[in-house]
C-alpha positions as CSV (number, residue, x, y, z in Angstrom):
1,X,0.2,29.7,-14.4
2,X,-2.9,27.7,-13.7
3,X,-3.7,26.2,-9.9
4,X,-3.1,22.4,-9.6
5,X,-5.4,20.2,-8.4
6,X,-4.9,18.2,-5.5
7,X,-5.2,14.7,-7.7
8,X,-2.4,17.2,-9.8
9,X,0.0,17.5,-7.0
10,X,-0.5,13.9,-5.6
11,X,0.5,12.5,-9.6
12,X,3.0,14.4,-9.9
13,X,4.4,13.6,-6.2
14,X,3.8,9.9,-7.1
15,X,6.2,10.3,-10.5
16,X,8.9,11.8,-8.4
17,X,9.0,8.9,-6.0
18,X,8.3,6.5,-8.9
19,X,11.2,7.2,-10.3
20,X,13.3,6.5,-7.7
21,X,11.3,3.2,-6.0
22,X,11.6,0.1,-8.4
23,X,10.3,-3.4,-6.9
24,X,12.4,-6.3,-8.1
25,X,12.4,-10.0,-7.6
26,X,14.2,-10.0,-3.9
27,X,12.8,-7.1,-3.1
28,X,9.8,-6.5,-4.7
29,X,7.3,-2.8,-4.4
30,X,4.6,-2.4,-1.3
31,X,2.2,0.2,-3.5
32,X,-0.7,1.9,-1.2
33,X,-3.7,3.5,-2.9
34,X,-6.3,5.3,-0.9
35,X,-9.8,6.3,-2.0
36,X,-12.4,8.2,0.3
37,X,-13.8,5.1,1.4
38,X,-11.3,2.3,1.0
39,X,-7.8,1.5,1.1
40,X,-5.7,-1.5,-1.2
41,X,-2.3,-2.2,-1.1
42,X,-0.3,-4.5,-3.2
43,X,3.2,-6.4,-3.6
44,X,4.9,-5.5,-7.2
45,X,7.3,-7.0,-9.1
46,X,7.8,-4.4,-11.3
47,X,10.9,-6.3,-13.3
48,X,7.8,-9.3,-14.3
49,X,4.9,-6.7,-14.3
50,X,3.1,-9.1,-11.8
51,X,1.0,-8.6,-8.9
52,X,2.4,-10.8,-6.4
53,X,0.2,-10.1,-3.0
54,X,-2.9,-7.9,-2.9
55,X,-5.0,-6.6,0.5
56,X,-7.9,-4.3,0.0
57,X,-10.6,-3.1,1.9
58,X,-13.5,-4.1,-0.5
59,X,-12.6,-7.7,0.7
60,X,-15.4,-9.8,2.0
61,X,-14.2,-10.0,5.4
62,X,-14.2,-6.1,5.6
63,X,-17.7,-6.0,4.7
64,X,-18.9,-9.0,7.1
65,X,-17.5,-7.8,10.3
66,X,-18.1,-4.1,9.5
67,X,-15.0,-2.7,9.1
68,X,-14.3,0.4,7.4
69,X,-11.1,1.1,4.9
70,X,-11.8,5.1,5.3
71,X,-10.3,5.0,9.1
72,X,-7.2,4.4,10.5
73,X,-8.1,0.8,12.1
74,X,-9.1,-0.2,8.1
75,X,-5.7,0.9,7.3
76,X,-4.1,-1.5,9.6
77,X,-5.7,-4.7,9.4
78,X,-5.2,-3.7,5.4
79,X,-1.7,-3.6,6.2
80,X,-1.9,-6.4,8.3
81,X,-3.3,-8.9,6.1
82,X,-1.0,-7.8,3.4
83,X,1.9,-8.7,5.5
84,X,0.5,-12.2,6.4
85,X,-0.1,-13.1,2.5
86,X,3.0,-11.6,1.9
87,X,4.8,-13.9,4.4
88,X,3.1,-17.0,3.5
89,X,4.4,-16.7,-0.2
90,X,7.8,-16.3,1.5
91,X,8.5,-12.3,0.9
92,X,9.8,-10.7,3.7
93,X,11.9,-7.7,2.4
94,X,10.1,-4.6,0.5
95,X,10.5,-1.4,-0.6
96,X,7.8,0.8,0.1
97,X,5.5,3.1,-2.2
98,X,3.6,5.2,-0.4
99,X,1.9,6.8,-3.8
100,X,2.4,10.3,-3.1
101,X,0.5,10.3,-0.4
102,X,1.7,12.1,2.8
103,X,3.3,9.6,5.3
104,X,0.5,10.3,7.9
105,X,-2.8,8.9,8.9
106,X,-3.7,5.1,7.1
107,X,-0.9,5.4,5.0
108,X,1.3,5.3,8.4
109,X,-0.9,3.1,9.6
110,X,-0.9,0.8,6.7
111,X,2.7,0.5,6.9
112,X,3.1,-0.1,10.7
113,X,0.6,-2.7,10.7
114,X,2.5,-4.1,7.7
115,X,6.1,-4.1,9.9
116,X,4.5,-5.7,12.5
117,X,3.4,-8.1,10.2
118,X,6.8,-9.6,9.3
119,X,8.2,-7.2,6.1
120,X,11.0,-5.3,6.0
121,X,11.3,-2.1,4.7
């Protein structure tokens, strides 16, 4: 049996909770990539295949004021300009995808930056 890869094991940890996390119309998907050096999140609706909201770390503003997405303070003004887009087009509830990555670190602080934002999930 050959050794997986760690981009093996995250896949195959993302499939798993993929299966089980569907974004829909009233409550649409909150889906969190991370790279070595940035972070993007999105708002799904996987029923219309759209992109609803999107927050990354390769933004402009990032870049102007000198903020990094590969630390945890990224993460959360990632998270927390996600959450403000989000509200202004009205979404409040939605289901999280943390993209089989472990709950820890800027993915935790992603999402806490998100609830303090305004969405539910």
């Amino acid at each position: 049996m050959a050794v997986m890869t760690k981009r093996e094991r995250r896949d195959r940890r993302h499939l798993r909770v993929r299966k089980r996390v569907v974004g829909t119309p009233e409550r649409p998907r909150l889906s969190v990539f991370r790279s070595e050096k940035h972070i993007y999140a999105q708002v799904i609706d996987d029923v219309a295949q759209r992109t609803l909201v999107a927050a990354s770390s390769v933004e402009p503003f990032f870049r102007e004021n000198k903020i990094s997405g590969s630390n945890v303070e990224g993460a959360a003004r990632v998270g927390k300009l996600l959450a403000e887009r989000a509200v202004e087009k009205g979404l409040k509830k939605v289901v999280f995808d943390r993209g089989g990555y472990v709950y820890h670190g800027r993915i935790k602080a992603l999402a806490d930056a998100a609830r303090e934002g305004g969405l539910d999930f």
